[in-house]
PAMILO-712438 format. One record per residue (C-alpha): y, z, x; residue in three letters. Coordinates in steps of 0.5 Angstrom, whole numbers, plus 500, padded with zeros to 3 digits. Example, Ala and Ser with C-alpha at 12.3 -4.5 7.8 and 13.67 -1.06 7.14 Angstrom:
# residues 2
491516525ala
498514527ser
# end
This chain:
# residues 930
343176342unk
336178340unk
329176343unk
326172337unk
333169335unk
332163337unk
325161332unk
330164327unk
333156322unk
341156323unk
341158315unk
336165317unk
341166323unk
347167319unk
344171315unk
341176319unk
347176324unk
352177317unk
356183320unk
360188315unk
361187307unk
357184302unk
352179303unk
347175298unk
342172300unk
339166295unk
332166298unk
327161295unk
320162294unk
316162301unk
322162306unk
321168310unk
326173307unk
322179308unk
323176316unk
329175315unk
330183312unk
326186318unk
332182324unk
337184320unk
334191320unk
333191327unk
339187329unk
343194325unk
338198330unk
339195337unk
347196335unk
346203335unk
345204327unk
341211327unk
334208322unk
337214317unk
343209316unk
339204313unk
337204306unk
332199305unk
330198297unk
324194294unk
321194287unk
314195288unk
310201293unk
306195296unk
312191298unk
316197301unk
309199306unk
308192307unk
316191310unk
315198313unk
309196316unk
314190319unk
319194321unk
315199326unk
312193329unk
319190330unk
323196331unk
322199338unk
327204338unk
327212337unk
328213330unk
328219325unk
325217318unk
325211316unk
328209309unk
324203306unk
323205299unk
322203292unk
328204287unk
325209283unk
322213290unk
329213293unk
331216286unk
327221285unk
329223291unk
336224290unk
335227284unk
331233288unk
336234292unk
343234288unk
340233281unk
341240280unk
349238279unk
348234273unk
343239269unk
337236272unk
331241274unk
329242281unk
322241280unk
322235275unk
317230275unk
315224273unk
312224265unk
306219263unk
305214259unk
301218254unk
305225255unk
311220252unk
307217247unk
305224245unk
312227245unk
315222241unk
309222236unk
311229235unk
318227233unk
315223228unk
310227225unk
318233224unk
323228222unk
319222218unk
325217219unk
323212212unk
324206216unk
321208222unk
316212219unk
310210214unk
304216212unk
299210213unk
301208219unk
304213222unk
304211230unk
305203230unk
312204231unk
312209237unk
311204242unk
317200239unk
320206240unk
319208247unk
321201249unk
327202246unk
329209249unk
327205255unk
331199254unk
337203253unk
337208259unk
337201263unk
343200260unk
346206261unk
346208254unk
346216253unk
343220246unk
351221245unk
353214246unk
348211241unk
349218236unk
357215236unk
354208235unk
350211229unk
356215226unk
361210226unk
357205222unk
353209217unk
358205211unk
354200212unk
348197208unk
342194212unk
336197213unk
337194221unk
342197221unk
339204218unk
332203223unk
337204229unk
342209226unk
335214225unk
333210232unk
340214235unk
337221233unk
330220235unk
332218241unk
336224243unk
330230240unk
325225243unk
330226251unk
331234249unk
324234249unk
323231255unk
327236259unk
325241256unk
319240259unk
322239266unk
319232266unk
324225267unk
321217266unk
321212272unk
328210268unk
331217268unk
331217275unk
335212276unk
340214269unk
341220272unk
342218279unk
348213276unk
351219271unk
351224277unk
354218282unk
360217276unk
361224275unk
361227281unk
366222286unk
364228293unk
357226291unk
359219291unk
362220297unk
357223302unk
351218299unk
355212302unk
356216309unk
349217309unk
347211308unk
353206312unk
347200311unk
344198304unk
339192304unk
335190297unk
329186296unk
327181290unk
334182287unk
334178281unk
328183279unk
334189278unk
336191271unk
343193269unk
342201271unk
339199278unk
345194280unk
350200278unk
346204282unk
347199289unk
354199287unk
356205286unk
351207294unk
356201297unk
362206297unk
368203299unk
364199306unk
360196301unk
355194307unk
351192302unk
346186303unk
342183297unk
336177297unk
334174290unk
332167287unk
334166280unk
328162280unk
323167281unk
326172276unk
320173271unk
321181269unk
326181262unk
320185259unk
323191264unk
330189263unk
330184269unk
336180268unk
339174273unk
346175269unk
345181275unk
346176281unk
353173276unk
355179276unk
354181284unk
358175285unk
363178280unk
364186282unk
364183290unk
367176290unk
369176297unk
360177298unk
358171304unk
353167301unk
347163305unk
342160302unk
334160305unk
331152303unk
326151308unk
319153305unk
313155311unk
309156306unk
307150302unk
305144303unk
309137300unk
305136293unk
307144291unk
313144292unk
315137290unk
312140282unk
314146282unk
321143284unk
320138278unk
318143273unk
324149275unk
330143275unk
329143268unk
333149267unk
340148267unk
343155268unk
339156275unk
343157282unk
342149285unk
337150290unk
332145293unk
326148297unk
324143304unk
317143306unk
316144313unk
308144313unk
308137311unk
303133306unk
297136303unk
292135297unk
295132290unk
296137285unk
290138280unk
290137272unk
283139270unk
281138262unk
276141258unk
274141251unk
274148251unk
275155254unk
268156256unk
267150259unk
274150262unk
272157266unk
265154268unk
268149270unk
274153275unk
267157277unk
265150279unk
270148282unk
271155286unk
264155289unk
265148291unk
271149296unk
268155299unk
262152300unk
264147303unk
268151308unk
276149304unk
278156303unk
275163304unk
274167298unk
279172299unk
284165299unk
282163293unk
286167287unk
285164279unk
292166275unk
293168268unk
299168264unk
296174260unk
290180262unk
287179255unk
284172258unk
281175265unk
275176262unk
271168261unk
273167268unk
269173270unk
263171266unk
264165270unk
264167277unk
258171275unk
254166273unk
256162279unk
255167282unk
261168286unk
264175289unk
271176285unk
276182285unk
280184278unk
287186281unk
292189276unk
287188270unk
288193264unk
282195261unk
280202265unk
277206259unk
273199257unk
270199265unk
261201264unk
262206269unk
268209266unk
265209259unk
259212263unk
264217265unk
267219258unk
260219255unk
257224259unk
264229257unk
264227250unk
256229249unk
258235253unk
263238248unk
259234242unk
252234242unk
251230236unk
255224238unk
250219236unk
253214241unk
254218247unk
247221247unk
244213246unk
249211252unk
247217258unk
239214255unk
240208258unk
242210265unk
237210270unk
237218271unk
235218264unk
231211264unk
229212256unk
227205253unk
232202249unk
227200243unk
225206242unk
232210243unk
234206237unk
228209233unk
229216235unk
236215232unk
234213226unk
230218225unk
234224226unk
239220221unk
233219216unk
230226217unk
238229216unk
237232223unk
241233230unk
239227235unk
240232240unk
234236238unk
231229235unk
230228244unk
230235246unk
224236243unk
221229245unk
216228250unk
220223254unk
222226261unk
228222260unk
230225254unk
229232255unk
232230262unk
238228258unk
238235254unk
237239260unk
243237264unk
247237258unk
246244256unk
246246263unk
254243263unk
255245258unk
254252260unk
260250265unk
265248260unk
265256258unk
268257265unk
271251269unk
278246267unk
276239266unk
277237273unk
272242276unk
266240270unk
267232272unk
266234279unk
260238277unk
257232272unk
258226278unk
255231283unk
248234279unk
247227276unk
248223282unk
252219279unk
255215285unk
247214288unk
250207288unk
244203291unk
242201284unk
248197284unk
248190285unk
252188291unk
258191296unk
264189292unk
261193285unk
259199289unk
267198291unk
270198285unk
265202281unk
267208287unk
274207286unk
274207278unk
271213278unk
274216284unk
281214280unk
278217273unk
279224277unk
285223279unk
287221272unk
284227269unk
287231275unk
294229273unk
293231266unk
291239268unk
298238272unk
301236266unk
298240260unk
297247260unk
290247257unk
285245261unk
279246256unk
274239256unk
276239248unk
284239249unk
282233255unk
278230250unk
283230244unk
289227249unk
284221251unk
284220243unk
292220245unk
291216251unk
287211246unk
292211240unk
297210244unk
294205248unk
296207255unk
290203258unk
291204265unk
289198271unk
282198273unk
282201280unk
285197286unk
280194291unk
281194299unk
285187301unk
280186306unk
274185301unk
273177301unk
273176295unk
276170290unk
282174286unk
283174278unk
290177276unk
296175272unk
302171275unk
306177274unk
301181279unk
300174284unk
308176285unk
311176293unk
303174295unk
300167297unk
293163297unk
290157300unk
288154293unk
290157287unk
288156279unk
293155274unk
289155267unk
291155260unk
296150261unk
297149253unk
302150248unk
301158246unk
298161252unk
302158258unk
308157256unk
306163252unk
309164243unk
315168244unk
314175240unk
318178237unk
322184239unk
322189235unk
327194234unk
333193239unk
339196241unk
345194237unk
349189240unk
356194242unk
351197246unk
349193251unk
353192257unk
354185258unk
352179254unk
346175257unk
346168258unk
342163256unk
337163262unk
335168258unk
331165252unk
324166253unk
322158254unk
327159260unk
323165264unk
316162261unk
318156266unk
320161271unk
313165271unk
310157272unk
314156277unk
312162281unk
304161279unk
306154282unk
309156289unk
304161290unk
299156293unk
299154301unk
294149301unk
292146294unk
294147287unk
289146281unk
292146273unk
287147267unk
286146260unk
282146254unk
283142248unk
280149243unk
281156244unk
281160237unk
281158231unk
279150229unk
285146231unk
286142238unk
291146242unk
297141245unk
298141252unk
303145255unk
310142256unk
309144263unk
305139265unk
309134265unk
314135270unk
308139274unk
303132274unk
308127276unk
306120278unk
301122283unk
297128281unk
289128281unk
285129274unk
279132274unk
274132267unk
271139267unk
264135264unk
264131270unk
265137275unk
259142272unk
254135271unk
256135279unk
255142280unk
248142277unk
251146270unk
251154270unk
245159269unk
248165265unk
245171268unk
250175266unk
246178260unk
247183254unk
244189254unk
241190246unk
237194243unk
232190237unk
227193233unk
220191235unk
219188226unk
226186223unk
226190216unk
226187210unk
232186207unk
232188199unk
240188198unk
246186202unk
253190200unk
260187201unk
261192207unk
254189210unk
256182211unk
263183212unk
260188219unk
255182221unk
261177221unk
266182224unk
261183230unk
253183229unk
251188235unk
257193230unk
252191224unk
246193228unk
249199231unk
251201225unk
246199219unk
239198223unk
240204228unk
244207222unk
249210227unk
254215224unk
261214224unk
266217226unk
272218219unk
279214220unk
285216217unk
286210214unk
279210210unk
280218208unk
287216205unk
284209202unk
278213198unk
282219196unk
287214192unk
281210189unk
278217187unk
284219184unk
286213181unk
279212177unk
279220174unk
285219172unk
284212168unk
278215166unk
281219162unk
286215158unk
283214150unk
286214144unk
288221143unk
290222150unk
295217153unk
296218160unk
301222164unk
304223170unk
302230171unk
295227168unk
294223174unk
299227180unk
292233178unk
287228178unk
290226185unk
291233188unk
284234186unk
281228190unk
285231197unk
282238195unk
275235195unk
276231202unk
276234209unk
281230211unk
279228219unk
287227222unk
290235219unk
297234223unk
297226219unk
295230212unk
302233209unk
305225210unk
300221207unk
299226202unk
307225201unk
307218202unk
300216196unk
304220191unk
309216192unk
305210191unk
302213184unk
309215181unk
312208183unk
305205180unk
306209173unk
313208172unk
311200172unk
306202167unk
300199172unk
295204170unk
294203163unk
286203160unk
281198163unk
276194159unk
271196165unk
272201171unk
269202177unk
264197175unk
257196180unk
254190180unk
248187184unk
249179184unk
242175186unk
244169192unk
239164193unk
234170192unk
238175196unk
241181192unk
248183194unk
251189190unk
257190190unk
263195186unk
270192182unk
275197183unk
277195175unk
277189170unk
282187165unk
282183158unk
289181156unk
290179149unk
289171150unk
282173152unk
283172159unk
280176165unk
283179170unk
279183176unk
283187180unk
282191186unk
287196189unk
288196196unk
292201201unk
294196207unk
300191206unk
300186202unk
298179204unk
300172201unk
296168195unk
295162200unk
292167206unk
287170201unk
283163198unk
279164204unk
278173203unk
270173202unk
271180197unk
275176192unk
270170193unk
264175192unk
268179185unk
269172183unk
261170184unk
260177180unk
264176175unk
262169172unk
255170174unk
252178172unk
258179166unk
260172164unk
267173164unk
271167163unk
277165164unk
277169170unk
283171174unk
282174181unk
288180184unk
289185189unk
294191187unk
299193193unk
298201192unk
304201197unk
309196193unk
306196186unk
305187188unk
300184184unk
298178188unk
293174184unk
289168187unk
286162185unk
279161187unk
276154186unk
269152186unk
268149192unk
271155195unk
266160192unk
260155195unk
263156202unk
263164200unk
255163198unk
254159204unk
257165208unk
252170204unk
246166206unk
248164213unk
249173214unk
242175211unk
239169216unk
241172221unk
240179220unk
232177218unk
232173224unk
236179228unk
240175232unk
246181233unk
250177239unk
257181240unk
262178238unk
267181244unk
274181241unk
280185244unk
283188238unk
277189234unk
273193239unk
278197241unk
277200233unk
270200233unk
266206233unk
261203237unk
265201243unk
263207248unk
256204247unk
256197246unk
254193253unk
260187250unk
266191248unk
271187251unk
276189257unk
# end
């Protein structure tokens, strides 16, 4: 018997001393299975099972050293290499040694995020599938896509299975159907693609690792005799494949030990399903079962409300978690009015436990349900002045050192970026003024000449400063790859100097971001061939495009520091006090998405039951948040978010408050704490005298509501902008459509070939910014212009592209109606023509363009009666909208409030995450939102 039996429960005995065959494990939260793991594992070591025998799989690189690490510590004996790895490790390495059986190259790698995304666009732009492909929006549906080539690889779904699938229903009508039928063919071009390359994805090595296992019985074979010993962590967290693939290693000894709770089973969006633990119990009926309830981690008011809130699952395993710790602190439901005041009030509420001596900062960890949602509780902390660490958040490319980074290699390639040029100013090596940067920028842009030489010619020692290091590196681009000039840039610029940073745990995580920034940059020239800085720059404008934003760089777990992360990054982790925020109706549990494109129900390999809806795995994730606190759990939650409405409270609290929880009122906490003092300030860059405002077009105020910093940037500083596709092709169809319906008169009726030449000469004028997205498009408007002309839409109108310039209590708005029409009751119609896809009438009373047509209409050319209608280019739809007075009044409001805030120059950002991911500002802008 071993030393340590004895401090082991009876349940933890039985399974650590569980001899041959089958084994699972029911592990709730905090009940010492990784304990249990490592005696089982020094149990086999001490009966003389050499290490190499072992095979140990977890999900993550983090929990695969950290049972290692215990492994060493508890495990003595002499040993050969130790084999504790991740599921995709253990793969890869297997495909390494027999993959060459199966067709797999021997020196594979792994893909990125981007390379697939690239690979896939490719296929797009040759095949141009019609129900997975739009000219105007040629990439929406690659993501899509990728997950499902991803979801059919997890379960087990070849190209050839699914090209079976597409042939066998080709008679039947349903464009589902259809978009899944050109999905099969996609997929096979998109994985021959893939090897060709001599690259596979992380569900690649698992896909292959089971095709060779299945088709090659000696390999089989030989891989059950290495390993006699299988354990697996975390096993409600397998997909499909990952389950096959531990069967097919059990061989015929089938020693194979698994541990799960379907409690905790939280990763259905990677094709986690705990129909795997139903299904073990199937493939091997005769498994011994033991079951893990004494929870070392938690006290009794936890356990009691994540207990409450989880038995509401029906389709769960019955399991009941008793706490050993004793009671604790009540749980916690704060309340606020709203989101701001429900992060200050957290910060509040941190900075009290840690001053009071409760719980160090690195005890401390505020769980969202979404990254998007990190960012308040941030500016929170800062201006409480509490030191945080983001773990796991996305948003690298929006980091202000990595933006920094970026704008160095931009302006290095493009001189002439306006934006990068003004950003490297404001940096302390340069430490031109900001005031007088705007300045510089708009009179190179009046004076029509090169910013660059704008500065160069400056006497500012900044600027030439700036201009020097830029030509210098330049110079270097000729003859260095992209990894060597970043190098180069972060050494001659000192970038790193990190004493003008504010504290340790900056100078940290700057460090690591951009230390990581090299290894992404060092990866891409293992990956690509051209290691020029312009290929780099253009596979960035990949990387954004398909939105592959990497996570911000991890700290040392060591840094004392309060943790702000997901509930699905605080997985297999505990703290003293945890937060809970967002607890309403829409965000925790979260609205459930919509998911696209799937895989035909015939593919799968099994049905999924009912613990698989949504509702069921957002409960889950709470309950993981909930069981992830030692000492204190606090739930929070506002009464507004976006928007005007009063968001509910969540379903969830009801269970998790039960009779005896604390309620906390957030009003009351910051008047206590003595209120917040914001410090962290945005940097803005106002002009010492506001200009006059003459005129305001529709474009000018639709920019200041969307985000007045965007407005400054672009219509004070007069910054240029970089061209999008989408404008290019929207202007080119208005060009053609007016010289064509220009040219209608009596004599001459309009023809097709009239308006298909008045078409080809508007792409002739343009140069189009997106040439591999120019033969599509190109295609797709002659669709849209055929399908309006055989309607018999493009018929004479009274007026054409008519200008007008409208007075607003003494402001004048100028503006341009795309056409008006008279019909023979005497009625006007004004009619405007857009690219997008078509909105619902009820959606557009509140549309300002049409509020500004309507107040043009009646005010400057007296048209009466007056109808207002946007003609849909893409289905040929005319949606007509009414707009009543009072609407029009609230419209002339809006106008005012916009010219009041431009004369007073308040151009606040408004930090939103999908606008400032379009914005052409976004590397400049100080509040572009991570």
């Amino acid at each position: 018997m071993m030393a340590t039996a004895a401090a082991l429960t009876q349940a933890q005995r039985a399974a650590v001393d569980h001899a041959g065959g089958p084994l699972l494990i029911v592990a709730g939260a905090g009940t010492g299975k990784t304990r249990v793991l490592v005696e089982r594992y020094r149990r086999l070591r001490q009966e003389g099972v050499p290490a190499e025998q072992i095979l140990l799989l977890t999900f993550t690189e983090k929990a695969a050293r950290e049972v290692l690490d215990r492994v060493e510590q508890e495990d003595y004996l002499p040993a050969g290499e130790r084999f504790v790895l991740t599921y995709h490790a253990f793969a890869q390495r297997f495909l390494q040694e027999e993959g060459w059986l199966c067709g797999i190259p021997k020196g594979f790698r792994i893909v990125s995020e981007v390379r697939k995304w690239e690979l896939m666009r490719d296929v797009l732009l040759e095949r141009r599938p019609p129900h997975l492909f739009h000219a105007q929006r040629p990439y929406e549906r690659i993501g899509e896509l990728l997950k499902l080539v991803e979801r059919a690889k997890q379960e087990l779904v070849s190209p050839a299975e699914f090209r079976v699938w597409a042939e066998a229903s080709e008679a039947l009508d349903d464009p589902v159907l259809a978009a899944q039928r050109q999905a099969a063919l996609i997929y096979g071009e998109y994985q021959q693609r893939l090897l060709a390359e001599e690259r596979l994805d992380f569900d690649d090595t698992i896909y292959f690792s089971v095709q060779l296992l299945t088709q090659e019985p000696s390999v089989a074979a030989r891989q059950s005799r290495r390993f006699s010993h299988l354990m697996v962590d975390e096993f409600q967290d397998t997909n499909f494949a990952q389950s096959r693939l531990l069967e097919l290693l059990a061989g015929t000894e089938r020693n194979l030990c698994v541990v799960g709770d379907d409690d905790q089973s939280i990763y259905k969006f990677r094709g986690a399903s705990v129909a795997n633990l139903r299904r073990f119990r199937a493939v091997f009926p005769d498994a011994a079962v033991t079951r893990l309830e004494e929870n070392y981690r938690s006290r009794g008011p936890i356990l009691r409300a994540a207990g409450r809130l989880i038995s509401e699952d029906p389709d769960r395993l019955e399991k009941r978690l008793i706490a050993t710790r004793g009671e604790g602190r009540p749980v916690s439901v704060l309340t606020a009015t709203n989101v701001t005041e429900e992060a200050d009030a957290v910060a509040a509420l941190v900075k009290t436990a840690i001053d009071e001596g409760r719980h160090h900062p690195n005890a401390i960890a505020i769980l969202l349900r979404a990254n998007a949602h990190l960012h308040n509780f941030a500016r929170a902390l800062q201006r409480q002045g509490v030191a945080y660490q983001v773990s796991g958040a996305r948003g690298f490319y929006q980091q202000p050192e990595i933006k920094d980074c970026l704008a160095y290699l931009r302006a290095v390639d493009s001189p002439d970026d306006t934006v990068c040029l003004m950003r490297l100013l404001s940096l302390p090596r340069y430490a031109a003024d900001s005031v007088q940067a705007g300045r510089w920028a708009r009179q190179a842009r009046d004076d029509g000449r090169r910013f660059f030489d704008l500065l160069q010619e400056s006497n500012d020692d900044g600027a030439r400063r700036l201009t020097e290091d830029l030509r210098r590196f330049n110079g270097l681009a000729l003859r260095l790859g992209v990894d060597d000039l970043f190098y180069e840039v972060m050494e001659q610029t000192h970038y790193l100097d990190l004493e003008r940073f504010l504290g340790p745990i900056e100078r940290l995580q700057v460090s690591a971001n951009v230390q990581k920034l090299a290894e992404l940059i060092a990866a891409y020239c293992d990956e690509h061939p051209d290691h020029h800085l312009a290929a780099y720059l253009k596979h960035l404008d990949a990387t954004e495009a398909a939105q592959a934003d990497e996570e911000i760089a991890p700290l040392d777990e060591t840094v004392n520091a309060v943790h702000l992360m997901t509930v699905h990054q605080a997985k297999g982790l505990e703290f003293g006090l945890v937060i809970i925020p967002h607890l309403v109706e829409g965000r925790f549990p979260a609205s459930r998405r919509g998911e696209g494109l799937t895989l035909p129900n015939e593919l799968l390999k099994e049905e999924l039951p009912a613990a698989e809806l949504h509702l069921a795995e957002e409960r889950r994730l709470a309950y993981v948040a909930l069981t992830r606190a030692r000492e204190e759990i606090v739930c929070t939650l506002a009464s507004r978010y976006e928007g005007i409405r009063d968001w509910r409270p969540s379903r969830f609290l009801t269970p998790i408050r039960g009779e005896g929880a604390r309620e906390l009122a957030a009003s009351q906490l910051l008047a206590a704490s003595g209120g917040v003092v914001e410090v962290a300030r945005q940097v803005e860059l106002p002009l010492n005298d506001a200009p006059p405002i003459a005129a305001l077009s529709y474009t000018q105020v639709d920019t200041y509501l969307r985000c007045p910093q965007m407005y400054q940037y672009r219509f004070v500083f007069r910054l240029p902008t970089r061209p999008k596709p989408q404008m290019q092709f929207g202007r080119i169809l208005h060009d053609a459509l007016k010289d064509a319906l220009g040219s209608i008169d009596r004599e001459t009726p309009l023809t097709w070939a009239m308006v298909d030449s008045a078409y080809v000469s508007a792409w002739a004028k343009e140069r189009f910014c997106a040439p591999e997205q120019a033969p599509s498009l190109q295609d797709l408007g002659r669709t849209y212009l055929r399908r309006a002309f055989d309607a018999g839409d493009l018929s004479k109108p009274l007026l054409l592209e008519q200008p007008f310039s409208l007075r607003v209590d003494g402001l004048r708005l100028t503006g341009r109606i795309d056409r008006v029409d008279r019909h023979p009751d005497g009625s006007y119609e004004v009619i405007d023509y857009k690219t997008g896809s078509a909105k619902r009438a009820a959606e557009l009373q509140r549309d300002l363009q049409l509020g500004v047509y309507a107040l043009a209409a009646r005010e400057v050319f007296r048209f009466d009666p007056l109808s207002l209608s946007y003609y849909y280019l893409e289905t040929s739809e005319r949606v007509t909208v009414d707009k009543p007075q009072e609407r029009l009044e609230e419209d002339r409001q809006t106008i005012v409030k916009v010219a009041e805030g431009i004369r007073a120059e308040l151009f606040t950002a408004k930090p939103d995450r999908m606008k400032c991911s379009g914005c052409d500002f976004r590397q400049l802008c100080p509040s572009a939102a991570v």
